[in-house]
C-alpha positions in Angstrom: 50.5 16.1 106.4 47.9 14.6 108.6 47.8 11.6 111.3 46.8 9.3 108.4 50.2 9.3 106.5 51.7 8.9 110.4 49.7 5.8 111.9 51.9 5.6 115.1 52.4 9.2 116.1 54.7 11.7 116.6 58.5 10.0 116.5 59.8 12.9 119.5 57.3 10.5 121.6 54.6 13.2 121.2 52.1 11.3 119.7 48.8 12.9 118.2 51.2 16.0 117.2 50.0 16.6 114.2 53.5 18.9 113.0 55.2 15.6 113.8 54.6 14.9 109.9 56.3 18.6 108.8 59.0 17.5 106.8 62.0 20.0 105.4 64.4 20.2 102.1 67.1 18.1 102.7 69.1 19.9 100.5 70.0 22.2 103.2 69.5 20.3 106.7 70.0 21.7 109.7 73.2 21.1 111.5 73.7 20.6 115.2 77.3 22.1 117.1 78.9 18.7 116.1 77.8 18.8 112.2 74.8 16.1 112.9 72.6 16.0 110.3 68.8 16.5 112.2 65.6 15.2 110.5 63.6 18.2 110.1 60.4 17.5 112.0 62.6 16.8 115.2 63.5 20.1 115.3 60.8 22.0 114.1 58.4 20.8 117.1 59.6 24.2 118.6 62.1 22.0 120.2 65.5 21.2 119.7 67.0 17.9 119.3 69.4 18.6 122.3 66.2 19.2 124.5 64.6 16.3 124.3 67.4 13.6 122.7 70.8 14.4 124.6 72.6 11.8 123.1 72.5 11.2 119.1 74.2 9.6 116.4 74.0 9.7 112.8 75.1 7.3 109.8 74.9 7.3 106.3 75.0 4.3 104.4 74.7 3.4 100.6 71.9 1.0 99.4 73.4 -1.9 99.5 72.7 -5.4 101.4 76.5 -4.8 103.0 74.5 -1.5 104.4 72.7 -4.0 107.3 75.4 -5.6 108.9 77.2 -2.1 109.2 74.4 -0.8 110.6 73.8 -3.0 113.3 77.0 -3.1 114.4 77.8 1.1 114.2 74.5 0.6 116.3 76.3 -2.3 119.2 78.9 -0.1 119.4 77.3 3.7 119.8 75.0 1.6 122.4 77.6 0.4 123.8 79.5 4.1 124.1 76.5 5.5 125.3 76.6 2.6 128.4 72.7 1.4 127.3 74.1 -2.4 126.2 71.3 -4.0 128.0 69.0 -2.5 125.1 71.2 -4.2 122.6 69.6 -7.1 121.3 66.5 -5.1 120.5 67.8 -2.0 119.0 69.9 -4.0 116.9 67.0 -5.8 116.0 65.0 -2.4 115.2 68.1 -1.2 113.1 68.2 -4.6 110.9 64.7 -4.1 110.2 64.4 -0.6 109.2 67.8 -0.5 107.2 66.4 -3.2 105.7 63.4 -2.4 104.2 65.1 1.2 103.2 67.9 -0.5 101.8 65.1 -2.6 99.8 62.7 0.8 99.1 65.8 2.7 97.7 67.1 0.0 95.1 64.1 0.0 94.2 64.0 3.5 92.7 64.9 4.4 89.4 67.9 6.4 90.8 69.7 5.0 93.7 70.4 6.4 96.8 71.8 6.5 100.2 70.2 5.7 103.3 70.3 7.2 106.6 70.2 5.9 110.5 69.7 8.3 113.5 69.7 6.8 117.0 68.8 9.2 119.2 68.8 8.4 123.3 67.4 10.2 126.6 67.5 9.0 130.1 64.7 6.2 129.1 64.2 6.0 125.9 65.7 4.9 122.5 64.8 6.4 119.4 65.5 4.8 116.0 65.1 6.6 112.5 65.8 5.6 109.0 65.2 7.2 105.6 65.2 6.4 102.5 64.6 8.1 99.1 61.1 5.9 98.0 58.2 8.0 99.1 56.1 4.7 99.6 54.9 3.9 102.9 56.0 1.0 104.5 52.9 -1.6 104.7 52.6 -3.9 107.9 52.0 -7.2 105.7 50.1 -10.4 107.1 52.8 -13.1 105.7 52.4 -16.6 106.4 55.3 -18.6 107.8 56.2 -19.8 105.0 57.1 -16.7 103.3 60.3 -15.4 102.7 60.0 -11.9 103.1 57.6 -9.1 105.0 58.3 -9.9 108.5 60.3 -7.1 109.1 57.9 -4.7 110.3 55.8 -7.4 112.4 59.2 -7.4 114.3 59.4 -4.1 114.7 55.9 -3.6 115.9 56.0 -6.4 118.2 59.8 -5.2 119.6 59.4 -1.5 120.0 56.6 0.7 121.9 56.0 2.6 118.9 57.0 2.8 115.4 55.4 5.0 112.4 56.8 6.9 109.2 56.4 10.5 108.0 56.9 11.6 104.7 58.0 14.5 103.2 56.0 16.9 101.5 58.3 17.0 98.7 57.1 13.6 98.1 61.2 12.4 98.1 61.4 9.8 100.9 60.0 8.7 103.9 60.7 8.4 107.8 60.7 5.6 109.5 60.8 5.4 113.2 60.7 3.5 116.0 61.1 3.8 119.9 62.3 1.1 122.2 63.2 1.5 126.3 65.6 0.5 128.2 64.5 1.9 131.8 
């Protein structure tokens, strides 16, 4: 993977990483103590997730439009657990967003399949990831207002400091991130 299939960087906050792009099998993931599924190319910086993200959460959803609701609100709520509300109205937004489009990119595929949210949290930051199974990257559109669709990621670039994808070198799905802070 290079920094061309990655436009904004490394998704640890490392940005110009170039492993930040290394992407593993999910067929076996690695597990955390609490049974946390962990994207590969968080902790295969040489890093582990606990190091860098002490607080994480993970959700997996089936592709379907019920999917971003339930997201945003498992999202209020871990927020909310975590004492970061203040942040609220912005992750949620990040959340609707990026479900969103993965909820769209996976029923688009010829087989369906599930999509997955990790918020991840340090003492500053906020760290938002979603996969899906369509290898496609996601594609910052220029939509006029009258369209319909294709603001999403406009959104997310204009709410978060930094946002980018990764895909995996299996070619089955894609990363999407994005990092928002609350201090």
């Amino acid at each position: 993977m290079d920094d061309r299939e990655n436009p904004g960087g490394d998704p640890a906050g490392r940005a110009g990483a170039g492993s930040a792009a290394v992407a593993g099998r999910w067929d076996d993931p690695p597990v955390n103590r609490a049974g946390l599924r962990i994207p590969p190319f968080i902790t295969w910086q040489g890093h582990g997730m606990s190091d860098r993200w002490p607080l994480h959460d993970f959700l997996e959803l089936g592709a379907l439009l019920s999917a971003v609701p339930c997201a945003r609100l498992h999202a209020r709520q871990v927020l909310w657990e975590w004492g970061i509300r203040d942040l609220g109205d912005s992750a949620e937004l990040l959340v609707t967003e990026l479900i969103t489009n993965a909820v769209r990119a996976s029923r688009e595929m010829t087989q369906v399949s599930a999509v997955r949210l990790w918020l991840l949290a340090d003492s500053a930051q906020i760290l938002i990831i979603v996969w899906d199974a369509s290898p496609h990257p996601p594609v910052l559109m220029d939509v006029s207002g009258d369209a319909e669709h294709g603001r999403g990621l406009v959104l997310v670039e204009a709410v978060s400091e930094q946002w980018g994808w990764s895909s995996r070198e299996d070619g089955e799905g894609k990363f999407v991130w994005a990092v928002t802070s609350y201090a």
